[in-house]
N, C-alpha and C positions, 0 to 999 in steps of 0.2 A: 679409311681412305675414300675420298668424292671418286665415285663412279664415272666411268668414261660414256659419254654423253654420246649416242651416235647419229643423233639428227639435231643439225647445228640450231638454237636456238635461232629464232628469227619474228622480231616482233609483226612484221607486217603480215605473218602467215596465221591465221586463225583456222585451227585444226582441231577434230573431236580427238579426244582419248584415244580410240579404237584406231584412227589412223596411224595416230602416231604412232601405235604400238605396231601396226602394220609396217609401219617404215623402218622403225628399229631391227624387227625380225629381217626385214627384205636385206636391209646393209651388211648386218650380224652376220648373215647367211652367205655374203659375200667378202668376210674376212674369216683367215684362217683362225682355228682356236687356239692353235699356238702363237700367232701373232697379238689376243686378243691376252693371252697369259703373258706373254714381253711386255707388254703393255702396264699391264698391273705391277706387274716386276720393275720395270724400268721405276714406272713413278714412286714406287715406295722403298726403293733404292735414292732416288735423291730427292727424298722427304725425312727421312733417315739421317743421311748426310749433313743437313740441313737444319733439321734439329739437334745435333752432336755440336755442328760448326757455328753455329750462330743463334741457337738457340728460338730458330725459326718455325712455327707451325705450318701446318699446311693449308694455305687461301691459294687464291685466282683473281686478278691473272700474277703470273710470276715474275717480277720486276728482270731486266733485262740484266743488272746488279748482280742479281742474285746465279743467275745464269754463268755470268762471266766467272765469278766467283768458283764455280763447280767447276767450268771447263781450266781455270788455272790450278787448280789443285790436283784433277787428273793430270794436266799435262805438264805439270811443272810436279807438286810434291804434297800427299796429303799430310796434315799434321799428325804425329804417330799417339798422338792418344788417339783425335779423331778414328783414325784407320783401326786401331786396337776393338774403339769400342765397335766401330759394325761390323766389324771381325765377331768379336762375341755376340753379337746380336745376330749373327748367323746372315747378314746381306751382302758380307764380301766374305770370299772364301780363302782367301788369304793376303799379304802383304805384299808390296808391290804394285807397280803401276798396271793399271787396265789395258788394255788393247783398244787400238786407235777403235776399230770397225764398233767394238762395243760401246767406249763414249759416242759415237756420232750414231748409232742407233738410241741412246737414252737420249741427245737432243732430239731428233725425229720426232720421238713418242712425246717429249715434251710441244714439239713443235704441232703433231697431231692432236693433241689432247686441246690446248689453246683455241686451234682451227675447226674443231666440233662443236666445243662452247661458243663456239662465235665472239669471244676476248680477243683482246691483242695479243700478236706472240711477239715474246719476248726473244724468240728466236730470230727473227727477222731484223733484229736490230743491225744495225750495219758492223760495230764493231763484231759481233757474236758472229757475223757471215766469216769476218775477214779473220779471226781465230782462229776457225775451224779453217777457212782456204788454207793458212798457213800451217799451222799445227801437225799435218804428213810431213811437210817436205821438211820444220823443225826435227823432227821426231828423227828420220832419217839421216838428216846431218849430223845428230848427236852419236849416230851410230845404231838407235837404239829403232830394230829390225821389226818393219812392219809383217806380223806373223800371217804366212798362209801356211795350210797341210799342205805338205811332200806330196807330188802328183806320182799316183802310182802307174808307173810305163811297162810297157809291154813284159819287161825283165821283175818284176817289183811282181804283175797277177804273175807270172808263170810260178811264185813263189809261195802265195798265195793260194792257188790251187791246188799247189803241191802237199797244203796240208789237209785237202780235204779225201784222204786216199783210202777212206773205207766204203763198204754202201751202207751206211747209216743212214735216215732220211735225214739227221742233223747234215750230215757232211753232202749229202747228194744238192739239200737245198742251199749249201751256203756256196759249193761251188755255181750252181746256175747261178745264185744273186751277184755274186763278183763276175761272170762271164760277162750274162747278160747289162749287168750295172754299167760295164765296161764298153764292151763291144758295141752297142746299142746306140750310142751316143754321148757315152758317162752321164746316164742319167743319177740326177739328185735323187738322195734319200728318201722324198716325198714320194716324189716320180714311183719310184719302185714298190713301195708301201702300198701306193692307189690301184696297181693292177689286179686286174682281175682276171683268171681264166678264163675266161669271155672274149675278153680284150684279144685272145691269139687266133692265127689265123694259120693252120700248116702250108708253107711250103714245099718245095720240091730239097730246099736243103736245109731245112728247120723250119722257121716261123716267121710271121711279121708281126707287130703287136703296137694297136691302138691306144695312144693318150692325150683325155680327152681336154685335159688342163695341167697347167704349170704354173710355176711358180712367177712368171711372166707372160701367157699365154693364157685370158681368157675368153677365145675368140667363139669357142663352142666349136669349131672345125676340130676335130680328132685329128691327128697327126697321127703316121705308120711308122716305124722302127724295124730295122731288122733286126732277128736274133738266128744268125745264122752260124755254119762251121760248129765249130766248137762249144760253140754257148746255145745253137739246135742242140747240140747233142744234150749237152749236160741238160738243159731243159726240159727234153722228153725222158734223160732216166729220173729226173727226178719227180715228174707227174706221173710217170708208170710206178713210181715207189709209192707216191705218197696218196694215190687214186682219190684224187679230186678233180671235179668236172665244173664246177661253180666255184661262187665265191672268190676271196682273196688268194691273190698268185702265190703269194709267200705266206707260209703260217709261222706259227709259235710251233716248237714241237717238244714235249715235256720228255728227259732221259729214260725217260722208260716207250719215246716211240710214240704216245700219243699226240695226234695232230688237233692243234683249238684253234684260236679264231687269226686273224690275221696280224702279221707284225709289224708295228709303228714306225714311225724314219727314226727313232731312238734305237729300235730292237737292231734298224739294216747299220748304221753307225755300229753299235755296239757288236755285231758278228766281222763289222770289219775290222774293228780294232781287237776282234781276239785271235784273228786269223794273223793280222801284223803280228801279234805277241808269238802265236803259236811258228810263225816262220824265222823268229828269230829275230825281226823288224824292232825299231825304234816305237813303241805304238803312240807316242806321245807327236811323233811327226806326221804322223798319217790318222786319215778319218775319212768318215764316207766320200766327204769333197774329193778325197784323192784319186776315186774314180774318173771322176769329170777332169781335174786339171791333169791327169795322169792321161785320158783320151787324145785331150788337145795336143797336149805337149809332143804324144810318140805320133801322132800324124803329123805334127810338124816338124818335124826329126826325120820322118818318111818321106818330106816330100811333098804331102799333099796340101791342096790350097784350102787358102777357107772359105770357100767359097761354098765347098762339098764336107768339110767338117762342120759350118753353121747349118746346114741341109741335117746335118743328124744331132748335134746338141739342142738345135732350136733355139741359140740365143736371140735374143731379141736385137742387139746389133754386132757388129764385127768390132767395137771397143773390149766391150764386154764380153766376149770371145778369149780375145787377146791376153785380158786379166787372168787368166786360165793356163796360158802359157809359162810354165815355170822352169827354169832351168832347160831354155833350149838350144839346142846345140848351133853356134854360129860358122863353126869350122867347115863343117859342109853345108853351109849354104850357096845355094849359084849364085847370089848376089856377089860373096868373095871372090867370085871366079870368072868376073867381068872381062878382066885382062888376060 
């Protein structure tokens, strides 16, 4: 598969070797390497496709055609041999239509990959804009339910916690990462992975703790987080457990107790979805995310404005805020209660 090009060709620019390869590293270094792995993944995902469907190879730029083509077959019906074979080819994991957010992220990386080469993209075509506008609100009339994960509220941790009821250093650290994940401001899986012990600062009633990037924030300003109450607590027994002074907040810890190196946003997902399994939970409803829309939701269930919930998730606007809210309660809302 053609490598993804990270400094857009451009004839007018005459540059040695050595820069460009400087420029490559400077950008590289400024995308995630899990976005830089979607990447590769999306495109040979619908190169795959593409060669099953039409028996098309992989060139550049991608005909606007051909685009259209992928998006009606996700959104309308793949042909079932098609699907069969990259099913056995191991690229779709199973039968059934994709989820919206995943097709409009493989346009994206189609539409990135294009805009680094310095090609036309074929995404910009007007029809392909006007597809994709329409294609949610299609999707949704049909019935057929744009998926988020179950926001895990207030009642959802206390359940959650409830399993973590030994002092094991497994259970001490999983209850601080669900406290803290939670209480903090439902910070993302990344978010949580990237601290460091460092990063905290004690309190009079636990902690505060500096993060110095997100996933929409790279302003280089650290931002502060409380980790107070209850999720202070849990956070100091589980650094007096687990006696680390450096390095990553959260480790790996092997059942026999030893503590290694630090655990991925796949490990903080995966301790959430066995603690959902272990409390009884749906784990298939719930995932890391459900910290975050699970924060939003019971503060706005509480009462509280967003004004001082955007002050601790750190979204980047009050739309995207909003998306976060899942199932909140309109019964006691004071708007109801104008009259």
């Amino acid at each position: 598969m053609e490598e993804l090009q990270l400094v857009t060709s451009d004839s007018s620019l005459v540059l040695p070797e050595e820069t460009k390869d400087q420029l490559k590293s400077i950008i590289r270094s400024g995308i995630a390497e899990n976005t830089l792995k979607s990447y590769h993944k999306d495109l040979k995902y619908f190169w795959t496709w593409a060669r099953i469907r039409s028996g098309r190879e992989e060139y550049y730029p991608i005909e606007p055609e051909l685009v259209l083509q992928f998006l009606t077959d996700h959104f309308c019906l793949i042909p079932s041999n098609v699907e069969d074979e990259m099913i056995r080819l191991g690229v779709k994991k199973k039968k059934g239509p994709l989820k919206y957010a995943t097709i409009k992220r493989r346009l994206f990386t189609i539409s990135a990959f294009h805009t680094k080469q310095g090609l036309p993209n074929p995404c910009k075509h007007r029809l392909v804009i006007e597809v994709m506008s329409k294609a949610r609100k299609a999707m949704i009339l049909q019935g057929i339910e744009i998926e988020k994960k179950a926001p895990a509220v207030k009642n959802i941790i206390t359940k959650l916690v409830a399993t973590c009821n030994s002092d094991s250093l497994v259970d001490l650290r999983d209850k601080a990462i669900i406290l803290l994940g939670f209480s903090s401001g439902g910070r993302r899986r990344s978010e949580i992975a990237n601290f460091r012990v460092t990063d905290l600062e004690k309190v009079h009633n636990g902690y505060t703790i500096r993060m110095y990037h997100s996933k929409s924030d790279f302003s280089g300003i650290p931002k502060t987080f409380p980790v107070i109450g209850q999720s202070g607590i849990a956070l100091t027994e589980y650094l007096e457990a687990v006696g680390i002074t450096t390095g990553p907040l959260f480790r790996n810890i092997s059942r026999h107790g030893t503590v290694h190196d630090g655990l991925s946003g796949i490990g903080i997902h995966q301790i959430v979805k066995k603690r959902c399994q272990m409390a009884g939970l749906d784990e298939k409803l719930f995932g890391s995310r459900s910290l975050r829309s699970g924060f939003v939701t019971e503060c706005i269930n509480q009462g509280i404005g967003l004004h001082e919930i955007k002050k601790l998730t750190n979204h980047s606007s009050f739309k995207s805020l909003e998306d976060y809210a899942i199932g909140v309660s309109v019964i006691d809302s004071p708007a109801a209660k104008i009259l």
